[in-house]
DRENDO-1510 file (C-alpha; in Angstrom, 1 decimal, always signed):
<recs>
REC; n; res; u; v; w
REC; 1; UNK; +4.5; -58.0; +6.8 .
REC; 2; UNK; +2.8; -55.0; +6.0 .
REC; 3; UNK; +2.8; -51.5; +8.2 .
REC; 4; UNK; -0.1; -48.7; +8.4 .
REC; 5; UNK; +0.7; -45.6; +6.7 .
REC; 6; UNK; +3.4; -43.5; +8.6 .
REC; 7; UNK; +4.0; -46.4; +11.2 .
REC; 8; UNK; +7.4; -47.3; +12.6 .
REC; 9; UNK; +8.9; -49.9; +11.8 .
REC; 10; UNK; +9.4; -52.9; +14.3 .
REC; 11; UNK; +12.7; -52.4; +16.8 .
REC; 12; UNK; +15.6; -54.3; +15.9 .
REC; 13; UNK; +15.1; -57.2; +18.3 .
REC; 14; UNK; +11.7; -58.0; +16.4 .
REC; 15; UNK; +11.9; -60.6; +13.3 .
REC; 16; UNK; +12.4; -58.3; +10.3 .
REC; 17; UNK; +10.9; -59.0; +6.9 .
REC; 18; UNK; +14.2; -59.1; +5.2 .
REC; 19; UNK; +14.9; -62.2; +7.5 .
REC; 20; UNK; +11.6; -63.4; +8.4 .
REC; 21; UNK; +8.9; -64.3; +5.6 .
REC; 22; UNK; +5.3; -64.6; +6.3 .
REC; 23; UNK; +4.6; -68.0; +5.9 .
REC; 24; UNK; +2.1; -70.1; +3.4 .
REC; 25; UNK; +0.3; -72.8; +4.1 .
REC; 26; UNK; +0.8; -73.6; +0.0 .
REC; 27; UNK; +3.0; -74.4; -2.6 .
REC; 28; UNK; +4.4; -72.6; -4.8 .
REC; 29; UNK; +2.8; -73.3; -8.3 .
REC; 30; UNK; +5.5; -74.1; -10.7 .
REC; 31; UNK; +3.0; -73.3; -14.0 .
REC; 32; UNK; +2.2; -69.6; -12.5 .
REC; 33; UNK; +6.1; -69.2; -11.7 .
REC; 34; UNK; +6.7; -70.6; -15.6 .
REC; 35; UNK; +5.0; -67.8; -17.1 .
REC; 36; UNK; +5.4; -65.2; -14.9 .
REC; 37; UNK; +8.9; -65.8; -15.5 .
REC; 38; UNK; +8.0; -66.0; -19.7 .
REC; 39; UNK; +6.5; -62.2; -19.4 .
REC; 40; UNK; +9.5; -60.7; -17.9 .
REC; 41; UNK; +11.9; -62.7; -20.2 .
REC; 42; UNK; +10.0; -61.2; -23.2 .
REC; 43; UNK; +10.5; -58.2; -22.4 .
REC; 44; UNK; +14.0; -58.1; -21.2 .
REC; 45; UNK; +14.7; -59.9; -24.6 .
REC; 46; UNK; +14.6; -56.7; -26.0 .
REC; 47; UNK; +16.7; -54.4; -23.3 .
REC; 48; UNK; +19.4; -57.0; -23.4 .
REC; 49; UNK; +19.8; -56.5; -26.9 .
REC; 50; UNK; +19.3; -52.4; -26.6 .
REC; 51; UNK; +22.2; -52.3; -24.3 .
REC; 52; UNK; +24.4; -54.4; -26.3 .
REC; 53; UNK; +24.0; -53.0; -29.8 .
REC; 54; UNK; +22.8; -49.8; -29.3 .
REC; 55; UNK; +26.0; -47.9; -28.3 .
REC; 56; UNK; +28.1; -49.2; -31.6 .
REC; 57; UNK; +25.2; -47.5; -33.6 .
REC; 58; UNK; +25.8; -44.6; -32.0 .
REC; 59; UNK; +29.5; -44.6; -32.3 .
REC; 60; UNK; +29.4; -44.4; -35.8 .
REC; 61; UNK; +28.5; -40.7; -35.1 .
REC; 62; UNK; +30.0; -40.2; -31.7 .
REC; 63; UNK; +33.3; -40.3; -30.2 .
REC; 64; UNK; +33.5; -39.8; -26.8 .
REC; 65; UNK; +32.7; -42.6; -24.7 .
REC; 66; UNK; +30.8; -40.6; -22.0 .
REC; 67; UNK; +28.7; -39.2; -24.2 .
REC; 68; UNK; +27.9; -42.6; -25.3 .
REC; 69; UNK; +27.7; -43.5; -21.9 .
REC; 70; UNK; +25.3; -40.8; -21.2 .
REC; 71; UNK; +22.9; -41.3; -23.9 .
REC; 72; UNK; +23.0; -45.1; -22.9 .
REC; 73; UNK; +21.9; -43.6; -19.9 .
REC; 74; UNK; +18.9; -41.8; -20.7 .
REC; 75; UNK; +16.6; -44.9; -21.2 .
REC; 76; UNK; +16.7; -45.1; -17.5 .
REC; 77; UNK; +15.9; -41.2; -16.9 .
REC; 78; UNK; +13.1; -41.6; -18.5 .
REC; 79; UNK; +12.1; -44.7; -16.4 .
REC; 80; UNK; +12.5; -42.6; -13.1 .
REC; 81; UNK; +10.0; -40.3; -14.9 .
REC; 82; UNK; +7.7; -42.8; -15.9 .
REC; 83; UNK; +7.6; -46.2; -13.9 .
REC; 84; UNK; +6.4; -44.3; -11.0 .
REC; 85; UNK; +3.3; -43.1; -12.4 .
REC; 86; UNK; +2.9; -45.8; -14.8 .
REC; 87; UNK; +2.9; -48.3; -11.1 .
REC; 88; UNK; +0.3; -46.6; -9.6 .
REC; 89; UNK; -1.8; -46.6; -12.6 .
REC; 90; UNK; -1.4; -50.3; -12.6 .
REC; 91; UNK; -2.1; -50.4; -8.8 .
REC; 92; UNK; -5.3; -48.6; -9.4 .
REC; 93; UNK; -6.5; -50.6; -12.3 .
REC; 94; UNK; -5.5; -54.4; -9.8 .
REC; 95; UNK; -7.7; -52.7; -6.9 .
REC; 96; UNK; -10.4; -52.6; -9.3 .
REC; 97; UNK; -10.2; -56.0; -11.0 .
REC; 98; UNK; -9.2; -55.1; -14.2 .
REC; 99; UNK; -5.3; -55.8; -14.1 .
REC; 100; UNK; -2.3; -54.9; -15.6 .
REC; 101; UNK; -1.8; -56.7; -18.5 .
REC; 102; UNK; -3.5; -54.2; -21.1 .
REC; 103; UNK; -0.9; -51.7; -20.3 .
REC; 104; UNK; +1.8; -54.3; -20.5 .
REC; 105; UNK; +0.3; -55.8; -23.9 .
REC; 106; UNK; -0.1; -52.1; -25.9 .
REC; 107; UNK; +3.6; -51.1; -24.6 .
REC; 108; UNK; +5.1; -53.6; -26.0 .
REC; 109; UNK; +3.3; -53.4; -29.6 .
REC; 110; UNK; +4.0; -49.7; -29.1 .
REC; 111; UNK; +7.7; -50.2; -28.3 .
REC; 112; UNK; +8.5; -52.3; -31.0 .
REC; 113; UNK; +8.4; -50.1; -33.8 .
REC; 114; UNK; +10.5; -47.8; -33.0 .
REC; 115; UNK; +12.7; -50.6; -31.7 .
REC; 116; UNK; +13.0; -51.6; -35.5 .
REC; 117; UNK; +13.9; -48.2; -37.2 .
REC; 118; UNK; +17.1; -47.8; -35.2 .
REC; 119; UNK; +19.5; -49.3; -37.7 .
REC; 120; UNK; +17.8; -48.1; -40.6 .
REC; 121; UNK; +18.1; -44.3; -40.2 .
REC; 122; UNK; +20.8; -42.3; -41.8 .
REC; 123; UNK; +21.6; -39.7; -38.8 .
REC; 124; UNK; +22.0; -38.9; -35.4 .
REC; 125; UNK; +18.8; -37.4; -34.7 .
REC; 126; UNK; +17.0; -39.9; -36.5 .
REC; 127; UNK; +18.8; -42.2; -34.3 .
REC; 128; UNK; +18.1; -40.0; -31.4 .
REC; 129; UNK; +14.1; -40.0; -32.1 .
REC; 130; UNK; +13.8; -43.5; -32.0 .
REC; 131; UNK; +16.0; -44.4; -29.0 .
REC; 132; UNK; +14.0; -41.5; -27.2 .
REC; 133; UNK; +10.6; -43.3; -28.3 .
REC; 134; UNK; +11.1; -46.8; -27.9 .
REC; 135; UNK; +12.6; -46.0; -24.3 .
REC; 136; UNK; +9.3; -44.0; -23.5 .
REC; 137; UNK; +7.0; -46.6; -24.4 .
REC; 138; UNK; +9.5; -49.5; -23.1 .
REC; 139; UNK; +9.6; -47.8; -19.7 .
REC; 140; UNK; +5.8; -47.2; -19.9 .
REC; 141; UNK; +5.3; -51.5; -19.3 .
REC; 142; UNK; +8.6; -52.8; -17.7 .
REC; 143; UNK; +7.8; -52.2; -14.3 .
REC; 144; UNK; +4.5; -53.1; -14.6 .
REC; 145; UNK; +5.8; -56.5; -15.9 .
REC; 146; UNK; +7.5; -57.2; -13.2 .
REC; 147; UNK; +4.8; -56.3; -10.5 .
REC; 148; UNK; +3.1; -59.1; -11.9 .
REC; 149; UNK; +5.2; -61.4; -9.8 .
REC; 150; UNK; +3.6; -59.7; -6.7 .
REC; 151; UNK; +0.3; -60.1; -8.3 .
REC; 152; UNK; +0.5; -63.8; -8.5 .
REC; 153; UNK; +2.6; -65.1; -5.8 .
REC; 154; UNK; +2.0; -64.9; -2.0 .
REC; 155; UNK; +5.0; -63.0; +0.0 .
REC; 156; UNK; +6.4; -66.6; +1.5 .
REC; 157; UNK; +7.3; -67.7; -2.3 .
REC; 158; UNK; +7.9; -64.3; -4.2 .
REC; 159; UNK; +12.3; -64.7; -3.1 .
REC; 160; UNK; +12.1; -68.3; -4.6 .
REC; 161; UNK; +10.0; -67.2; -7.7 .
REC; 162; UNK; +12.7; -64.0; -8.2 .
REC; 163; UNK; +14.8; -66.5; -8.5 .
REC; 164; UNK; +13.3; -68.3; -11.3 .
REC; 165; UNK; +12.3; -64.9; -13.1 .
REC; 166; UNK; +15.7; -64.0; -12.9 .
REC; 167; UNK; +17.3; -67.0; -14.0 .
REC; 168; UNK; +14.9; -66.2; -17.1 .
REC; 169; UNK; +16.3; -62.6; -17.4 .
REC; 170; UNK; +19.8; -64.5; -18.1 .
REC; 171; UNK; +18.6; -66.6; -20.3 .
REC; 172; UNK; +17.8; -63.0; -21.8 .
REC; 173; UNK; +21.4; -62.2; -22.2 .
REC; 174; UNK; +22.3; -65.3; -23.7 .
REC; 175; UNK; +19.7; -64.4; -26.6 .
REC; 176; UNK; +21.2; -61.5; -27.0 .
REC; 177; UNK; +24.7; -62.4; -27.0 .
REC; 178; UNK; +23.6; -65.2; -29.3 .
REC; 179; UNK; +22.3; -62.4; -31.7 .
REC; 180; UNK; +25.3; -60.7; -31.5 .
REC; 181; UNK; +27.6; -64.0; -32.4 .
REC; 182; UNK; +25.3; -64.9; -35.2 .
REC; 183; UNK; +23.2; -62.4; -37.3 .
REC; 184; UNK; +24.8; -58.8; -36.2 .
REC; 185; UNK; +27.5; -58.9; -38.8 .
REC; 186; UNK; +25.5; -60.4; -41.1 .
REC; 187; UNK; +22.5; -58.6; -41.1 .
REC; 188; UNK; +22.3; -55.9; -38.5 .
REC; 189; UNK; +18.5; -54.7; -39.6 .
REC; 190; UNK; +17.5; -58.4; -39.4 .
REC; 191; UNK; +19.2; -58.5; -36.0 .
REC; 192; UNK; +16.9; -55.5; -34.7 .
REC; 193; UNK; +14.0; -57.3; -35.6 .
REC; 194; UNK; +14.0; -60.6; -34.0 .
REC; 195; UNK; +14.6; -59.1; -30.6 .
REC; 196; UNK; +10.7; -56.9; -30.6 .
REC; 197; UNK; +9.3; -60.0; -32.5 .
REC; 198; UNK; +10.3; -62.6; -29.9 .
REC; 199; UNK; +8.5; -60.0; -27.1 .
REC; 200; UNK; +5.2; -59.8; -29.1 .
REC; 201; UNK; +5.0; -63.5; -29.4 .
REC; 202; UNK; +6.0; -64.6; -25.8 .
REC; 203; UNK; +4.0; -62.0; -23.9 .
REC; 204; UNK; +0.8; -62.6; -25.7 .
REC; 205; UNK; +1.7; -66.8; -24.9 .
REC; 206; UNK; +2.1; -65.5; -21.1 .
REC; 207; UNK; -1.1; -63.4; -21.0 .
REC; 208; UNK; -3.0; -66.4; -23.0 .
REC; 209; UNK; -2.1; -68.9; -19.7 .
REC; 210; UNK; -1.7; -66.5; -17.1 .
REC; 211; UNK; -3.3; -63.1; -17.7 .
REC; 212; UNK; -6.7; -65.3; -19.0 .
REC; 213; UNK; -6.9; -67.9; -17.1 .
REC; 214; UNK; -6.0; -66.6; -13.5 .
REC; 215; UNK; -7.4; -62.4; -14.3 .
REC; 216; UNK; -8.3; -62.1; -10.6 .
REC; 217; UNK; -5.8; -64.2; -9.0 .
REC; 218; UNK; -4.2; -62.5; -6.1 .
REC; 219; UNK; -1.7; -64.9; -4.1 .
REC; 220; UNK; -1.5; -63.0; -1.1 .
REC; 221; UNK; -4.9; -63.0; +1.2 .
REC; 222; UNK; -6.9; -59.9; +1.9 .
REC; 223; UNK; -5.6; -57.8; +4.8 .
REC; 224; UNK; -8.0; -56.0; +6.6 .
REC; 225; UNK; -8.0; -52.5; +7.6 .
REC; 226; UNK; -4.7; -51.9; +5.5 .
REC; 227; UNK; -4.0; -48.3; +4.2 .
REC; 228; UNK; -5.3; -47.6; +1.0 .
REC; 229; UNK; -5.7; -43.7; +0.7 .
REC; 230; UNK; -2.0; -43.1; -1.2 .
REC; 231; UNK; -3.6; -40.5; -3.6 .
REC; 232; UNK; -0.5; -40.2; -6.4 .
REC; 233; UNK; +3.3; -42.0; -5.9 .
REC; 234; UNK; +4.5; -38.8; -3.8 .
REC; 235; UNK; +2.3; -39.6; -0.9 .
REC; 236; UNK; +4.0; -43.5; -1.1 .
REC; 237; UNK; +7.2; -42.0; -1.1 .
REC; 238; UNK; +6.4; -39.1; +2.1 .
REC; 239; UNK; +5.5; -42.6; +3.7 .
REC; 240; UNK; +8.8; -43.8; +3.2 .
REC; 241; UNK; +10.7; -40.5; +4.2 .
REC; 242; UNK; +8.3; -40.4; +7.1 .
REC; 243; UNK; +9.8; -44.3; +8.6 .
REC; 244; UNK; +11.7; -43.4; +11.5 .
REC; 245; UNK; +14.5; -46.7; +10.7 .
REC; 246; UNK; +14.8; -45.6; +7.2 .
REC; 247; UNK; +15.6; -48.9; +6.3 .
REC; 248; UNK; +13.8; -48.3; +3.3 .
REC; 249; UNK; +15.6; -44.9; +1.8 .
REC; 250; UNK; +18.9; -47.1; +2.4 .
REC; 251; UNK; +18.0; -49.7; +0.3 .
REC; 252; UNK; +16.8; -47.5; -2.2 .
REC; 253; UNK; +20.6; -45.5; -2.0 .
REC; 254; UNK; +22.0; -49.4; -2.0 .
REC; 255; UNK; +20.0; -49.7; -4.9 .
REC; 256; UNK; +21.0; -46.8; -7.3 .
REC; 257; UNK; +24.8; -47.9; -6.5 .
REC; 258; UNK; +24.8; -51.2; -7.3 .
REC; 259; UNK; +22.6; -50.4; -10.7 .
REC; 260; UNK; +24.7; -47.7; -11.8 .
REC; 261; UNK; +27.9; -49.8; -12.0 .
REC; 262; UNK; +26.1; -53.1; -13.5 .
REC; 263; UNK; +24.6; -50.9; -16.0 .
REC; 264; UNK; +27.9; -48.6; -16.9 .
REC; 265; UNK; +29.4; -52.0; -16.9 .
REC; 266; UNK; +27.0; -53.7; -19.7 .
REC; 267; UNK; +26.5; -50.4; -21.9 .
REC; 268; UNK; +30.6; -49.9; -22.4 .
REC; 269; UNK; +31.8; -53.4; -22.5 .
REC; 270; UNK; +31.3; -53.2; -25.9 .
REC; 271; UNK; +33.4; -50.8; -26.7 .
REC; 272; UNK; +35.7; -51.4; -24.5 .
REC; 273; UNK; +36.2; -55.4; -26.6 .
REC; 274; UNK; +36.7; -53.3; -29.5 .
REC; 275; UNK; +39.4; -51.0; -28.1 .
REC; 276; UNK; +40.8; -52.6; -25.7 .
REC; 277; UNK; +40.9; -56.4; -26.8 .
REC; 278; UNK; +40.8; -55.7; -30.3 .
REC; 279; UNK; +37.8; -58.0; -30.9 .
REC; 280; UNK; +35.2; -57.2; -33.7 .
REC; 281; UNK; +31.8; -55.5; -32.9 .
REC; 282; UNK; +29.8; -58.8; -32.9 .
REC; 283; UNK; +32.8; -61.2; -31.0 .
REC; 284; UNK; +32.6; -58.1; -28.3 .
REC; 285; UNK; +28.7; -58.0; -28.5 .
REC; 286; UNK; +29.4; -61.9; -27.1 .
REC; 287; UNK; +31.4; -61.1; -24.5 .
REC; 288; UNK; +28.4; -61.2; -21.7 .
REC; 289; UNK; +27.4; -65.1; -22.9 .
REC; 290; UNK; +29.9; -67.0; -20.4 .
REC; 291; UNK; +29.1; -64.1; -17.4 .
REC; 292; UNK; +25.1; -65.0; -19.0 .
REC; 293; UNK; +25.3; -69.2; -18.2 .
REC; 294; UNK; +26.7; -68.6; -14.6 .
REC; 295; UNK; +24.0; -66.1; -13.6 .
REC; 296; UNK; +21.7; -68.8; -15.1 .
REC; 297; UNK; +23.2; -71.3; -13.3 .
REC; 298; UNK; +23.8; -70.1; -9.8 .
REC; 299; UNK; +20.7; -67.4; -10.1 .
REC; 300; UNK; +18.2; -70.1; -8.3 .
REC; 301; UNK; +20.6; -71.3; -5.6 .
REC; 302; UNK; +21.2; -67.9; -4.6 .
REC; 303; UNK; +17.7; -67.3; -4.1 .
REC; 304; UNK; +17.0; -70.0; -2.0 .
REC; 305; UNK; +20.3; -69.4; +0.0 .
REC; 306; UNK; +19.3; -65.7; +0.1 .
REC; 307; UNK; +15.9; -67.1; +2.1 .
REC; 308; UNK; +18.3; -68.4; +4.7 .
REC; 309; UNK; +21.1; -65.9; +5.1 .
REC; 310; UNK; +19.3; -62.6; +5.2 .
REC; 311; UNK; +18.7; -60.7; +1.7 .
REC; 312; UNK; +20.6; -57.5; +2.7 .
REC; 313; UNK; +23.4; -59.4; +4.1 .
REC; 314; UNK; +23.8; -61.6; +0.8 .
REC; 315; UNK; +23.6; -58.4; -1.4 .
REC; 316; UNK; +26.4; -57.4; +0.6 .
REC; 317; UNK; +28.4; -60.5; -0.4 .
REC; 318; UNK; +27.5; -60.3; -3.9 .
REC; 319; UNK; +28.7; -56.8; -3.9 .
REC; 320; UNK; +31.8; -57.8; -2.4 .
REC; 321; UNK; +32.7; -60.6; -5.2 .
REC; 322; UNK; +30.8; -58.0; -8.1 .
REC; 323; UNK; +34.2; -56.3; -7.0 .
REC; 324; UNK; +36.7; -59.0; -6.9 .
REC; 325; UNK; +35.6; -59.8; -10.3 .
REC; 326; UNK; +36.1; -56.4; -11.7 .
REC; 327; UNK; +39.6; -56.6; -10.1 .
REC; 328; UNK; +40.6; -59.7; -12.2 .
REC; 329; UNK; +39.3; -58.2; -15.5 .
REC; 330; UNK; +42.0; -55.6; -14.9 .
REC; 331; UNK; +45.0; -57.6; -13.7 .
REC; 332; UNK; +44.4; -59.6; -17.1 .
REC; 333; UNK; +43.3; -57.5; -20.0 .
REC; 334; UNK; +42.7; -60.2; -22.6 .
REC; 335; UNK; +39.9; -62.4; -23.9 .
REC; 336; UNK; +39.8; -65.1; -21.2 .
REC; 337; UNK; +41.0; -62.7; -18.3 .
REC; 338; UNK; +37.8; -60.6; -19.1 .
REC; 339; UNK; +35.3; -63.7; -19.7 .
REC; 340; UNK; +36.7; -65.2; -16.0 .
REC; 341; UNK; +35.8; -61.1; -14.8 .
REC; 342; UNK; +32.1; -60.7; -16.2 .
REC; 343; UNK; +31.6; -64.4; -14.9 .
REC; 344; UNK; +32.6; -63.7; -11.2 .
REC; 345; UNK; +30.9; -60.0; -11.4 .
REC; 346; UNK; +28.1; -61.5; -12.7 .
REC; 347; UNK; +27.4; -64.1; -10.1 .
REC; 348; UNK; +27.7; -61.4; -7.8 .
REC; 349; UNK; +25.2; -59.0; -9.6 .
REC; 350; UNK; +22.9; -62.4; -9.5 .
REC; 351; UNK; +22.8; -62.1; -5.4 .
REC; 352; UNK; +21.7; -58.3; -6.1 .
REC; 353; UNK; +19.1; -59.0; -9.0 .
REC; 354; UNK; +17.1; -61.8; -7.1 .
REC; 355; UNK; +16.9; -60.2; -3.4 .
REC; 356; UNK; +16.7; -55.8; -3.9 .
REC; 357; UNK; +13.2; -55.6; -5.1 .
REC; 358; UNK; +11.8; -58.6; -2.9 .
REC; 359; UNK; +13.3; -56.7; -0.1 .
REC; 360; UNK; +11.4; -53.4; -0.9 .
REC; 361; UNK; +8.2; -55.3; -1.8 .
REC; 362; UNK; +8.1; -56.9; +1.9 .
REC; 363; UNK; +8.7; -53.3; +3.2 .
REC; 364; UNK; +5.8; -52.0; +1.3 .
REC; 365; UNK; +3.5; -50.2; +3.9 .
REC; 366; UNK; +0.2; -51.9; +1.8 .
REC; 367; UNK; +0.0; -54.8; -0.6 .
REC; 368; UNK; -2.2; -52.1; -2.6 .
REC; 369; UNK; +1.0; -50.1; -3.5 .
REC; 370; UNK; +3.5; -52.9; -4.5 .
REC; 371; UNK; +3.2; -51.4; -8.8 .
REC; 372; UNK; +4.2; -47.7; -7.0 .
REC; 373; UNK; +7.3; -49.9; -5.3 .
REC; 374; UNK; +8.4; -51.4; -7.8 .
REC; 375; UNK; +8.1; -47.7; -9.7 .
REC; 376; UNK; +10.1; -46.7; -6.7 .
REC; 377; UNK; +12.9; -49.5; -7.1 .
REC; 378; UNK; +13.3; -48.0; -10.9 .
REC; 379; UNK; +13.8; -45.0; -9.3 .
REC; 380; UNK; +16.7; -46.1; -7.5 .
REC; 381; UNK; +18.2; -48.1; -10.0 .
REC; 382; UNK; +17.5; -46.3; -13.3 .
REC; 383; UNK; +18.8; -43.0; -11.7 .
REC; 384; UNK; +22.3; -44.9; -11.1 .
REC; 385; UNK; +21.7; -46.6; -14.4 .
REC; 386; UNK; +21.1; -43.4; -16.0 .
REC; 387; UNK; +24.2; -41.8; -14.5 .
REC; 388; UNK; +26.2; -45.0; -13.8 .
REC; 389; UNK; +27.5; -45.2; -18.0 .
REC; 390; UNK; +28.0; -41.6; -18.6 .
REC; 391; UNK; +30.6; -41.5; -14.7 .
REC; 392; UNK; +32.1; -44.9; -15.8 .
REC; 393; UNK; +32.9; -43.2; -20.0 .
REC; 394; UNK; +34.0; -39.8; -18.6 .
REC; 395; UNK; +36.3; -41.9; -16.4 .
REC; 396; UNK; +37.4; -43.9; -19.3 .
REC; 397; UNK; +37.7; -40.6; -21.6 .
REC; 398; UNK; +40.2; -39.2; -18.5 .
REC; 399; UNK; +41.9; -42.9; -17.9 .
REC; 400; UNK; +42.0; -44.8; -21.3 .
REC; 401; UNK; +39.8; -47.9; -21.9 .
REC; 402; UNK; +42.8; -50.1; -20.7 .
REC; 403; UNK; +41.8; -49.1; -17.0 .
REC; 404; UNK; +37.7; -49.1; -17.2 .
REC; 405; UNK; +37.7; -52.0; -14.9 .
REC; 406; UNK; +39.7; -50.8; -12.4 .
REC; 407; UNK; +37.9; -47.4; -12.4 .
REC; 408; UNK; +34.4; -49.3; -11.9 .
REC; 409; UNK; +36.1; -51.2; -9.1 .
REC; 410; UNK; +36.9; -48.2; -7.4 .
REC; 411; UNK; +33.4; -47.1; -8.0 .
REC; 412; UNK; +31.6; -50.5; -6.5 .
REC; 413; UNK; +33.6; -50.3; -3.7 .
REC; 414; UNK; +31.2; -47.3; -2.2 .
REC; 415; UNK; +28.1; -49.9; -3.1 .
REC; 416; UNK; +30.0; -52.3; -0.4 .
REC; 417; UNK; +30.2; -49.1; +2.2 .
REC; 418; UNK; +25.9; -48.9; +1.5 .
REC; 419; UNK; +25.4; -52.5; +2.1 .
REC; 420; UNK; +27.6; -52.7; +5.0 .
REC; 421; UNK; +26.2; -50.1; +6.8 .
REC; 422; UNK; +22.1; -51.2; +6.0 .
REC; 423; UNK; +23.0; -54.8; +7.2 .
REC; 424; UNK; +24.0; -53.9; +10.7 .
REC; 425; UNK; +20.9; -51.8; +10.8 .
REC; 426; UNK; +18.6; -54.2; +9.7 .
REC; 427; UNK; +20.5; -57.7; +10.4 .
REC; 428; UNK; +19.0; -58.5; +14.2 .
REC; 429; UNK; +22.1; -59.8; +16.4 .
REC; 430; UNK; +22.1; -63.3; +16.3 .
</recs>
């Protein structure tokens, strides 16, 4: 359901999108889901692998684990900067028929050099350049990449489809993790390569069969007399200020909470196998792979369960168990005890990943600004990402690494308080 420019939005007895769908009369089409689903996983191939590896390189010139964390961080600063801007360009250039895919195409050759350098300089602020560039021109496509589920699938099937594409972003970390078990100790400049490579090759395969062959397919039908005179992304987000229930400005707070802690959790759990577990830096690197199969597994399920609970209301839940898991990584420090931890946190984090940006989509005021809201979601949840790591390692510099869970516990628990509260204000009384 979409809403004219500065509209309110429907009174609480009225179905609400996050509930209530609009319906299709068709299917969803399992080959346009397939490689969707293959352009999102090339892509996350690489950021999987950034988060994992990346900090140990820069340990060998830093110490403190927030600034670690706060460098870790800075990827997704420059996404709040970027994705906004880089959405409505891609917005403009889908009005006119030309697409997205050029932008997504020339990032990701652009991104991959830089990429490649990391473990072949000799300093810090060699290091530092090309973090800082491949993040720019990384940041410059990702969201765009992922608008293109909105592009291709009508609003009644994009929840299912999120499913799927996320079930491929797990299959993401198990890449990486598999990298990190296999080649890292081996041959870490060889393990910087495949990661870029793999992108190159599956994105061009996904714009060959999908970009190609469907360039002016729009799933969702034309609406008439919708709003289309958003001039730049801060008119989109005075829009969203402007809705009386702000039911949007929630989720994006919701949003930058739950992000912050799932990112500080994947950008120091490294480090924290190494010193707290005693494991190596490629067994530590691994760590995610078990947390990796059950998202894969449960990733789908939750999306269709999502359909029927409420989207908000099964974040809430996931949050909830994102929590509990946390909790058991700290009442058993050792290998297994943290495995069981990332596995139950990451199921939860799986009821986040496929529901939050579906939910902002079918809040959109105008199918024609989707690429700004999906700029807008990395708004919300690279800001927490970006700050999320560097709170989490200045907690861990004040605590020891021995209580990093518990700290991020205490810190998840406010994302439960968000949830809570935007689920009784958008949940309809049964």
């Amino acid at each position: 359901m979409a809403y004219g420019k500065g509209a309110a939005m429907p009174e609480i007895a009225q179905p609400h999108p996050l509930r209530n769908a609009p319906t299709s009369p068709g299917r969803m089409s399992a080959s346009t889901v397939l490689w969707v689903t293959l352009a999102v996983f090339a892509q996350e191939s690489v950021w999987n692998f950034y988060d994992a590896q990346v900090p140990a390189e820069l340990r060998q010139y830093l110490t403190s684990a927030g600034l670690v964390g706060l460098i870790m961080g800075m990827d997704n600063l420059l996404g709040v900067l970027i994705q906004p801007w880089m959405g409505f360009v891609s917005d403009r250039r889908a009005r006119d028929g030309r697409g997205r895919w050029a932008i997504v195409l020339t990032g990701a050759a652009l991104a991959s050099i830089p990429f490649v350098l990391i473990p072949w300089t000799g300093d810090l602020p060699t290091l530092m350049l090309c973090i800082v560039a491949f993040a720019a021109t990384a940041n410059a496509f990702k969201g765009v990449t992922e608008t293109l589920v909105s592009d291709y699938l009508s609003p009644a099937h994009r929840g299912k489809a999120q499913g799927f594409v996320k079930a491929g972003v797990s299959l993401t970390i198990v890449v990486s993790a598999l990298i990190s078990l296999l080649v890292v100790d081996r041959s870490i400049t060889l393990a910087f390569a495949l990661p870029p490579v793999l992108m190159l090759v599956l994105l061009t395969t996904s714009w060959v069969f999908l970009g190609r062959r469907h360039s002016t397919a729009v799933a969702e039908a034309k609406e008439e007399d919708e709003p289309t005179d958003f001039t730049s992304p801060w008119a989109v987000v005075k829009d969203m200020v402007r809705d009386p229930s702000r039911a949007r400005a929630l989720l994006m707070l919701g949003i930058f909470c739950f992000a912050g802690m799932w990112s500080a959790l994947r950008a120091l759990m490294t480090p924290y196998g190494t010193e707290t577990l005693g494991l190596s830096r490629g067994a530590a690197g691994g760590l995610a792979l078990p947390g990796a199969v059950a998202f894969l597994v449960c990733v789908v399920p939750l999306a269709y369960a999502s359909s029927r609970l409420g989207q908000i209301r099964a974040i809430r839940y996931g949050v909830g168990l994102f929590v509990v898991g946390l909790l058991i990584g700290f009442a058993s420090p050792t290998v297994p005890g943290t495995v069981a931890s990332l596995v139950v946190t990451s199921i939860g984090y799986a009821t986040f990943a496929v529901n939050a940006l579906v939910a902002l989509w079918d809040l959109a005021p105008s199918r024609h600004v989707v690429g700004t809201y999906t700029g807008l979601y990395t708004v919300a949840s690279s800001t927490g990402a970006a700050l999320g790591p560097a709170l989490l390692g200045f907690t861990v510099d004040m605590t020891g690494w021995r209580f990093m869970l518990l700290d991020g516990a205490l810190f998840a628990a406010i994302t439960f308080v968000v949830f809570t509260r935007l689920a009784r204000r958008v949940t309809p009384a049964d």
